[in-house]
N, C-alpha and C positions, 0 to 999 in steps of 0.2 A: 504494500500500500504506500502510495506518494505521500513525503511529507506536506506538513501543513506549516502555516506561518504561526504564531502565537496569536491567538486576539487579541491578548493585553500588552503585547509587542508594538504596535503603531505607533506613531508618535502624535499626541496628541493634538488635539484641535483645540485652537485659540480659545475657543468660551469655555477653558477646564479651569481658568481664574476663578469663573462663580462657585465652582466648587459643587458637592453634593447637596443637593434640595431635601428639605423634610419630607417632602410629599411630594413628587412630579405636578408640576401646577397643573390641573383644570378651566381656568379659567385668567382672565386678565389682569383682575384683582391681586393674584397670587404670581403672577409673572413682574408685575410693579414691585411685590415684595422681593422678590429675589433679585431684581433690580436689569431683569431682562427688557430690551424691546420687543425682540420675535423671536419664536422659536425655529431651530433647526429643524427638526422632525417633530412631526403631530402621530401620535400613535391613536388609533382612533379602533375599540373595541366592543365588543357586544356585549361583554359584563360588566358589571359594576367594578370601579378599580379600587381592588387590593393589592397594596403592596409588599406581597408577600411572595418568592420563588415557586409556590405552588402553583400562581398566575403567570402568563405566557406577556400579559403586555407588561406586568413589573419584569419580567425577567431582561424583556427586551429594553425599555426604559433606561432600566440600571444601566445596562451595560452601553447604551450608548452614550449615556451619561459619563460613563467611566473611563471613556474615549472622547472625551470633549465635546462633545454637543447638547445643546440645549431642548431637550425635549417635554414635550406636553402629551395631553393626556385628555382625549374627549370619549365619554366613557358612556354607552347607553345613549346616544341622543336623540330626538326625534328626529325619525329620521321623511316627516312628513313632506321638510323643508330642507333646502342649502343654507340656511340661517345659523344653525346648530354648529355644523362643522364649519366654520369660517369666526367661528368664538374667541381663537386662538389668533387670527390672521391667518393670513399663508405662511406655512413652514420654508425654510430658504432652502430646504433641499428634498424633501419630500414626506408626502405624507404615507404611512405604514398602517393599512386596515388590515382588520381581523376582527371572525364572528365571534371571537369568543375561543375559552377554551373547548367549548362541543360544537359542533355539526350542529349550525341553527334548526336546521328540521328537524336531527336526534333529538334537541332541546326543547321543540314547540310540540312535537306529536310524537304520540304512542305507536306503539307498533301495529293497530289497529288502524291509524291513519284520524284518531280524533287530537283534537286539539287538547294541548295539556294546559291549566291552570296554573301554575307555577313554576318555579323558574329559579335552580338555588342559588345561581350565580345574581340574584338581582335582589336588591335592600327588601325585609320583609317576604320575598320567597313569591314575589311579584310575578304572575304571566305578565305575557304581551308586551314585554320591555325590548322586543328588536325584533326585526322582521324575518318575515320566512327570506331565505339564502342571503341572508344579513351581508357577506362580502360584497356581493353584486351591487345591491342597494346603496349599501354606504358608499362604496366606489364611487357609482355615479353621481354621491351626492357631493361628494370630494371635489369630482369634476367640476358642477355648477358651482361647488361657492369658490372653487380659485384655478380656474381653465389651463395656466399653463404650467401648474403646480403637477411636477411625476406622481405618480401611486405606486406603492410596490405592495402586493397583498399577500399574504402569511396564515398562518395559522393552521390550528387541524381542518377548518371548512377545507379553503383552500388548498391544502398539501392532501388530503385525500381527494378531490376533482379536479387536478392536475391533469389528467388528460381527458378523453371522453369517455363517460359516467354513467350504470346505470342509477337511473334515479328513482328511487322506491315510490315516493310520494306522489310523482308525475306517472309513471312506469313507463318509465320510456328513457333511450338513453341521451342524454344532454352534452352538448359539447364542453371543452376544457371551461372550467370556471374563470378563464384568463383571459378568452374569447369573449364569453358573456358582460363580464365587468369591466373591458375596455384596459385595464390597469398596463401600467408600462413595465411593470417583469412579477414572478409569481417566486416566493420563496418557500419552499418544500421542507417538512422536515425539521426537525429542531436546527432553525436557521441561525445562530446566535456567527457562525464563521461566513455565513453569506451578506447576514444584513450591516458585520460590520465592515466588511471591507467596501459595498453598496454604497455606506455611508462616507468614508475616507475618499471615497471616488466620485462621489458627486461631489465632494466639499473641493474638490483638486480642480470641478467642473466638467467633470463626464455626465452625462445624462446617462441613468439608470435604462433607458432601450437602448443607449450603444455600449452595455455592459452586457459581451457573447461568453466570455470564460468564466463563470465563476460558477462553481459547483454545488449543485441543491439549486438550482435557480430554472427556472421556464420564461420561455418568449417567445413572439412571433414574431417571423421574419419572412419575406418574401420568395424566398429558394434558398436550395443546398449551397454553402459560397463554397470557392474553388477550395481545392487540395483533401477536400474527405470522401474517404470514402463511405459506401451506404450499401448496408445490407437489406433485402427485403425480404420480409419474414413469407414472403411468397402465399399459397393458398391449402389453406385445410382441405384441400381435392385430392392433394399429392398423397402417391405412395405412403402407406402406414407408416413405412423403414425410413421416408427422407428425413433424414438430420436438422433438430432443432434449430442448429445456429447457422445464421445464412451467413456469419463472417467467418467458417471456420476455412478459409481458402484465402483468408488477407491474418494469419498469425503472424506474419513479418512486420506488420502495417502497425505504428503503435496506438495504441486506444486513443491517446486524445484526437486524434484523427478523423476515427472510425465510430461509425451511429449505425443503428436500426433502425430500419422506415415500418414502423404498425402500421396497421389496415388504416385507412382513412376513417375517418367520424362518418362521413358520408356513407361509408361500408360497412361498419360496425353498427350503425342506429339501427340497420333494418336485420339485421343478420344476426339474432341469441348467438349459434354456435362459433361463428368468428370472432363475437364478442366475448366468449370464454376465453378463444386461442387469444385474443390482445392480451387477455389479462394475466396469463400464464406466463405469455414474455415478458410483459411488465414486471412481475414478484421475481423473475429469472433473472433481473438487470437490477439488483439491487445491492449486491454486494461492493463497495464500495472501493474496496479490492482489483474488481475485473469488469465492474458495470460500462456499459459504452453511451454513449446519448443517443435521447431516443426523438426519432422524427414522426410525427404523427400530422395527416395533411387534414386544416379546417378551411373547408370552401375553396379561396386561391391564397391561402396563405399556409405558411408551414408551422405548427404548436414545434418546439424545439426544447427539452430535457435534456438538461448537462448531467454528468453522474452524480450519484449522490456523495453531499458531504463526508467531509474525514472526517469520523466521528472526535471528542474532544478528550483529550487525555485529561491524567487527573489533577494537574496542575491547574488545567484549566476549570472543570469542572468546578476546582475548590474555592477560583478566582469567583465563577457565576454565583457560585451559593454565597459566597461572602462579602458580595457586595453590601453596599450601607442600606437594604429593606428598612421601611419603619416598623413591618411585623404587624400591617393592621388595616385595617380599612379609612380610605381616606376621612379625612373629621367630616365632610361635609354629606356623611350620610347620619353621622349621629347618633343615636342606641338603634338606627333600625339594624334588624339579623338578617345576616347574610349566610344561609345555611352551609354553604358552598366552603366559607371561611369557616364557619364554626367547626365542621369538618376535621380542618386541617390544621387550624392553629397550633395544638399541641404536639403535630407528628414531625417529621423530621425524613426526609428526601435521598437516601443513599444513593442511587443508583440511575440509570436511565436506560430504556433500548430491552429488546424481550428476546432472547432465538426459539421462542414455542413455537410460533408462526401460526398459531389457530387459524384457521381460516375464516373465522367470523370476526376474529378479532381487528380494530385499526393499530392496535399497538403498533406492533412491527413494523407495519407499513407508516408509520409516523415517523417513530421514532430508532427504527432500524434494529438488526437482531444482533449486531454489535456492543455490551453491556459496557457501559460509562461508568466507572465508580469516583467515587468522593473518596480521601483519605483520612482514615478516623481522628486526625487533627480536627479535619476541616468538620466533620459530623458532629464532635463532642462539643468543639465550641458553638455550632449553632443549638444544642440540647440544653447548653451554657445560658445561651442570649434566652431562649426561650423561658427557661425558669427567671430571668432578672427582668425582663422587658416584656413581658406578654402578660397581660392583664385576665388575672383569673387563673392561674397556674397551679394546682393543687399537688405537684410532686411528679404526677404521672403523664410520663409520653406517650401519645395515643398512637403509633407507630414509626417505626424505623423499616423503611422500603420503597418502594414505587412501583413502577409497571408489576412487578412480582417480588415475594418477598424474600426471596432465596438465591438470587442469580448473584450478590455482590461479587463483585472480583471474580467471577467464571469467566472464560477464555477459551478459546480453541490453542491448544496445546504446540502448536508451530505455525507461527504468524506467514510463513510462506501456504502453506496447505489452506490459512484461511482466505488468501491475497486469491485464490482459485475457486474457492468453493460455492456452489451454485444449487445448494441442499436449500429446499422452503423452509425445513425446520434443523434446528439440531439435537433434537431429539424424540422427532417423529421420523419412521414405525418404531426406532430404538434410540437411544443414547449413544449418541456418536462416540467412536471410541477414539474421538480424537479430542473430545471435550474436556476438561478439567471440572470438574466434579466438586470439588472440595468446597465444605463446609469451614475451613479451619478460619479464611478470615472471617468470619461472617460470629463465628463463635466468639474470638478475642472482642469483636466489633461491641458483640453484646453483654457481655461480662465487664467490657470497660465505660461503658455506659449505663450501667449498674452504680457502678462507683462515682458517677457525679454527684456531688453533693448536694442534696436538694430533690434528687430522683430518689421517690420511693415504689414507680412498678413503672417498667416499660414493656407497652404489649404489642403485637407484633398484629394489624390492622387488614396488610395487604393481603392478596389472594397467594397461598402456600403452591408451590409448583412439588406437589407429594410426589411423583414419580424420579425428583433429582433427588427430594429430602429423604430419601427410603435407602439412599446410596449413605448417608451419613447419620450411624443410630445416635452417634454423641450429638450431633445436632438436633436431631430428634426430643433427645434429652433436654438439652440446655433447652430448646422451644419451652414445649412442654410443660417441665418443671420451673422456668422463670417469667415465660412470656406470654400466657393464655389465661386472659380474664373470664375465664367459665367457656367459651366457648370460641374454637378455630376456624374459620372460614375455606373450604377447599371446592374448588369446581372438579366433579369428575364431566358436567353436564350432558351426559349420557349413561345406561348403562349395556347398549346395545352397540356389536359391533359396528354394525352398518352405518350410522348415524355417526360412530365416533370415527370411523376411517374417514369422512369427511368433515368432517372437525380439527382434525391431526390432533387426536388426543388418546391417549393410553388407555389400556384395556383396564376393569375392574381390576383384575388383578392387582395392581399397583396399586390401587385405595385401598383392598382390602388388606394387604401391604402395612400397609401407611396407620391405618384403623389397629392393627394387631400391638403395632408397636406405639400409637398415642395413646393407647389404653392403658399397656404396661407400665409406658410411664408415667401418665396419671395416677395410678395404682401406687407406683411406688416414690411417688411425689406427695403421698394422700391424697389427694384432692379429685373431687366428682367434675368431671369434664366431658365437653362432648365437641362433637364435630358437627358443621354447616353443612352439609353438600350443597352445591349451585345445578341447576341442571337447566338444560333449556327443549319450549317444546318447538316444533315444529321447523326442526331444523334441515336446511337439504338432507336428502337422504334418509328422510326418518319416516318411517311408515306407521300408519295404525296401529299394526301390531307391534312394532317397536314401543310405541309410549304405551300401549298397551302392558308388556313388560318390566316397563319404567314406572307405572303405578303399582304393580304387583309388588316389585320391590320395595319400592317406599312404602307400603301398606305392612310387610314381613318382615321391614326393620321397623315400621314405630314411628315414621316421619309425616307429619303434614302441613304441607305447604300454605302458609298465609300470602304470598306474595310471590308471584312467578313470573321468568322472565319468557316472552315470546319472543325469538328469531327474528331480527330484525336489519333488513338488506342495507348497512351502511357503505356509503361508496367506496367504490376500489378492492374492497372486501373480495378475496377468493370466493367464498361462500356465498355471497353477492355475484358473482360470475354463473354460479353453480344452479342459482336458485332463476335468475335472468337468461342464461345461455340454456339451460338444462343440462348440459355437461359437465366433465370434473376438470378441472383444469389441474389439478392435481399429478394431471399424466397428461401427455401428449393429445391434443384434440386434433382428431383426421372425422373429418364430417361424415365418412362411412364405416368408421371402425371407432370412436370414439366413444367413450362410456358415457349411457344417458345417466342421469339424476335422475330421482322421481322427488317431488317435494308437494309440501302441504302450500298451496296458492291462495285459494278462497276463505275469505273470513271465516266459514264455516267451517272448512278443515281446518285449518289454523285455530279456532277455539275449540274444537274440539281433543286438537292435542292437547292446548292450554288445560282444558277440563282433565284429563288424564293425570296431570299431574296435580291438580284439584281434586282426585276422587272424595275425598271427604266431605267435599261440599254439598248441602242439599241442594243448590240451584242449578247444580251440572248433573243430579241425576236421571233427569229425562233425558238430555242427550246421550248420556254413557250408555244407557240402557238400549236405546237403538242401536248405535255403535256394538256395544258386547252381543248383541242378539244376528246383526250385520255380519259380525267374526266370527261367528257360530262358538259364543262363549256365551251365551245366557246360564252356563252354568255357574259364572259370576254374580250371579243377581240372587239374593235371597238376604237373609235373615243372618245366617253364621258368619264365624268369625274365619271361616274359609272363602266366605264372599267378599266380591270388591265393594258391588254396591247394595241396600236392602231393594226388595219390594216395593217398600211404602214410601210415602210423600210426605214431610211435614206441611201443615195447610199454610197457606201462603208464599211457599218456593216451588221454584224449579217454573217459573213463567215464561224467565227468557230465555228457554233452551240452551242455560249454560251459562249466560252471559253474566249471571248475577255476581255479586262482593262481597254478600255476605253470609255467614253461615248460618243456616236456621237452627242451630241448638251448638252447644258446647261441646267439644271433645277432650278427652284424656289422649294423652299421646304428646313425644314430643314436637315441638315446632320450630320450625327454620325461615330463613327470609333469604330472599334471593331479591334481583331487582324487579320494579314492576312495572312490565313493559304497557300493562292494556288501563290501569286507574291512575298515569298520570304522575303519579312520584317514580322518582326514581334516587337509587345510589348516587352521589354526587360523586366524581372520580377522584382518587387522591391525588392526580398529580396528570395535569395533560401540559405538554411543552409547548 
């Protein structure tokens, strides 16, 4: 992998005199304070602004801050008008939107496709604080209040519809989001190495559309320029056997050179199964190591992908976390609660980047399957600031993790073998055995973060990746016995092969694994503990009888679900290809040999899986009962405790064929939460870049 420059290496820009702001001004009034005229960059966001490293616009803020420029902060605005964004002036070098840390539609609707009520990133847990595809919008409102002012757009919206998309909510697929909002370049990816060199280079007075090199970054341009060559990923008609990579006959040719031309949007909108093979190459070109740029044709112009960023070593990392945060929500929202924050105040951000590569998942595709670590310096002293400086601090960190809570400091075992490797996951169908496994720093991590003084329990929040942690019983241990407040969160979200092979997730075996040895050491920890499972319904590849299964189980251990999460096609997403294309992109897509998917499509299928994993419910027992009678399982239907569901009807459920929230009587049994995709709340994420 090519070196990278340092970020905090530049030399800085003249306005580093004012020094660090308490709070990135908002408004005018606070730009007077700090004794500004205008701002350099206007960062312009879909949440409310907290300046804390959990958020993506303090993250960016900070750091451009920390490189000499002057930046503001327009946070939520209406966006009815150009009046909002034009609060600040025009920025002298450009303005930086994003929707937010979520996928404004993930944000605004369910996976039912209703509108959701609330909103944790907004004061009070407010809906309706930013519009649906929020990047687009803001853009063009950027436009009208200062025309010759560049845009450079970011965030998770943007870096997952980075090229063309399908889009749940529309069903249909939509061009690059880059295309749509008009913007002058598109930053991918935890951009912190893209937008600050962006920024030193338009201060120098480049304009950000004549910025073609710079990595993690998108633009359009009118044709291929002279000296590259271009592979074309040619047509899913060909021979089963023709060979994925159309550049394997230019290996002399060096990468920065050389690109891949994907099907056109033109070709892809109308075409599922072509629209699997793009995305296939797409997740193939990610390694940052060997990815080449990608060409993809919108109308008469060319969408252009430089390869993805060098991920950030840990000097740097420890630079991003250590910037001057206030740790808070700006004053000018006041006691209102910001769930999003409440969340995260107390936890504490090790890591970055996932290699599971779930295929539902955005992780990876955000934030890359290359793992960023922080150095227990840099962690202990933010655990430090938290207990002195965080209002309401009661002893206990409510986690130590990110994307997952187990990957610290893992590695592929020879930096040449990773500079090649073109695996979706690295440790799906097995555990690469080129992976480094090891628990050991992750144990020291937690044992010396014990010993801060003022910490009386740190608990371990994020999702447990059990099929690594089953490789380490001492870690097990240390979990376990120091870091589980009653009860551990772990996704098998399956317990059926078929469902979990397109998932790329590990067979039961591995929980049950995982379940033998958390018990033990609960047991010999004393302490009564239990485990979450997360499961999800209606996921490509999951049949009837699959969650059919998947209730059975949960019924035979004891579990009933209050809160379920339904399958829900976020863009770029594999699984989103899977569910869109009907193919697996998992393997080579040939349009006559390619393996179909079967998936649950129709509200009704789709709640009806939902119900499966609800059997407890009275209001899903009219549906189930068709359903089990359907599968020639009405031997489920009765009275005993060998039944799934009874006979009978409590009077007043079961109306809306499933659809209902609440239970008509009490159950014994224990209970678990998972997110909820179909009433509107959901988990807030601990940490999106």
């Amino acid at each position: 992998m090519s070196e990278a420059t340092n970020i905090f290496s530049h030399r800085k820009h003249w306005a580093h005199k004012f020094g660090a702001a308490p709070f990135l001004p908002t408004s005018r009034e606070e730009m007077d304070l700090l004794g500004w005229d205008s701002c350099d960059i206007v960062v312009v966001t879909g949440d409310a602004y907290v300046d804390h490293p959990s958020f993506g616009m303090a993250i960016v803020g900070r750091l451009l801050e920390a490189q000499g420029f002057r930046v503001g902060i327009i946070a939520q605005p209406d966006w009815q008008s150009a009046e909002p964004f034009a609060a600040l002036g025009a920025p002298n070098l450009f303005f930086g939107v994003t929707a937010g840390n979520m996928d404004s539609m993930v944000n605004r609707y369910t996976a039912d496709r209703r509108l959701r009520h609330n909103d944790s990133y907004t004061p009070n847990d407010e809906g309706g604080r930013r519009p649906d595809r929020a990047t687009i919008v803001y853009a063009q409102r950027c436009r009208e209040a200062c025309k010759d002012t560049p845009i450079v757009i970011g965030g998770i919206e943007a870096s997952l519809r980075r090229i063309a998309h399908y889009d749940y909510w529309s069903d249909k697929v939509r061009r690059s989001i880059l295309a749509d909002s008009k913007a002058d370049m598109l930053v991918y990816g935890n951009a912190e190495r893209a937008i600050v060199e962006i920024a030193h280079r338009a201060a120098a007075g480049e304009h950000p559309r004549e910025m073609r090199d710079i990595r993690g970054t998108a633009f359009m341009r009118e044709s291929v320029p002279d000296g590259w060559t271009v592979g074309d990923l040619g047509s899913i008609d060909e021979d089963e056997n023709a060979p994925e990579n159309p550049l394997r006959l230019y290996r002399d040719i060096p990468r920065e050179r050389t690109a891949i031309r994907l099907p056109a949007y033109d070709q892809v909108k109308d075409d599922p199964a072509l629209y699997a093979h793009t995305s296939r190459q797409l997740h193939l070109e990610s390694n940052p190591g060997n990815a080449r740029a990608l060409i993809q044709r919108h109308g008469d112009r060319e969408l252009w992908l430089t390869a993805p960023p060098i991920p950030l070593t840990t000097e740097e990392m420890d630079g991003v976390y250590g910037l001057p945060y206030a740790r808070a929500p700006h004053p000018s929202y006041g006691d209102a609660r910001i769930p999003a924050w409440e969340m995260i105040r107390f936890s504490v951000n090790i890591m970055r980047g996932c290699f599971g590569g779930c295929s539902f998942c955005s992780i990876t595709e955000h934030e890359g399957r290359i793992i960023q670590s922080r150095s227990e310096e840099s962690i202990l002293k933010e655990i430090a600031e938290i207990r002195d400086r965080v209002d309401g601090f009661t002893g206990v960190i409510s986690d130590l993790g990110g994307p997952t809570a187990n990957m610290y400091r893992m590695a592929c075992k020879d930096e040449k073998t990773e500079s090649v490797c073109r695996r979706l996951s690295c440790v799906y169908p097995d555990i690469c055995k080129n992976l480094d496994t090891s628990h050991e720093s992750l144990i020291q991590l937690y044992r010396k973060a014990r010993e801060v003084p003022g910490v009386k329990k740190i608990t371990i929040a994020s999702g447990l990746r059990y099929d690594l942690a089953v490789k380490s019983p001492a870690y097990v241990k240390e979990l376990v016995t120091h870091h589980v407040g009653g009860y551990l969160k772990i996704a098998p979200e399956h317990t059926e092969d078929g469902p979990l092979s397109k998932m790329m997730k590990p067979g039961m075996g591995s929980y049950d694994k995982f379940k033998a040895m958390f018990e033990k050491a609960s047991k010999a920890a004393g302490k009564k503990q239990y485990l979450i499972p997360y499961f999800i319904a209606a996921h490509p590849g999951t049949t009837d009888e699959d969650m059919l299964n998947l209730a059975l189980w949960l019924k035979r251990n004891g579990f009933r679900a209050d809160q379920v999460q339904t399958f829900l096609p976020s863009p770029m997403a594999l699984a989103t290809a899977m569910y869109h294309g009907r193919r697996n992109p998992l393997r080579p897509v040939r349009r006559r040999v390619g393996e179909e998917v079967w998936t649950a499509r129709g509200l009704k299928q789709r709640r009806l899986h939902k119900a499966f994993l609800r059997y407890h419910d009275p209001e899903n027992w009219p549906l189930l009962r068709d359903a089990l009678k359907n599968l020639g399982r009405a031997d489920l239907i009765g009275n005993g405790k060998h039944h799934l569901i009874p006979t009978w009807q409590p009077k007043g459920t079961g109306k809306t064929g499933g659809e209902g929230a609440r239970a008509g009587r009490k159950h014994k049994g224990q209970t678990f939460l998972t997110q909820q995709a179909g009433k509107g709340r959901r988990r807030a994420p601990a940490r999106k870049g």
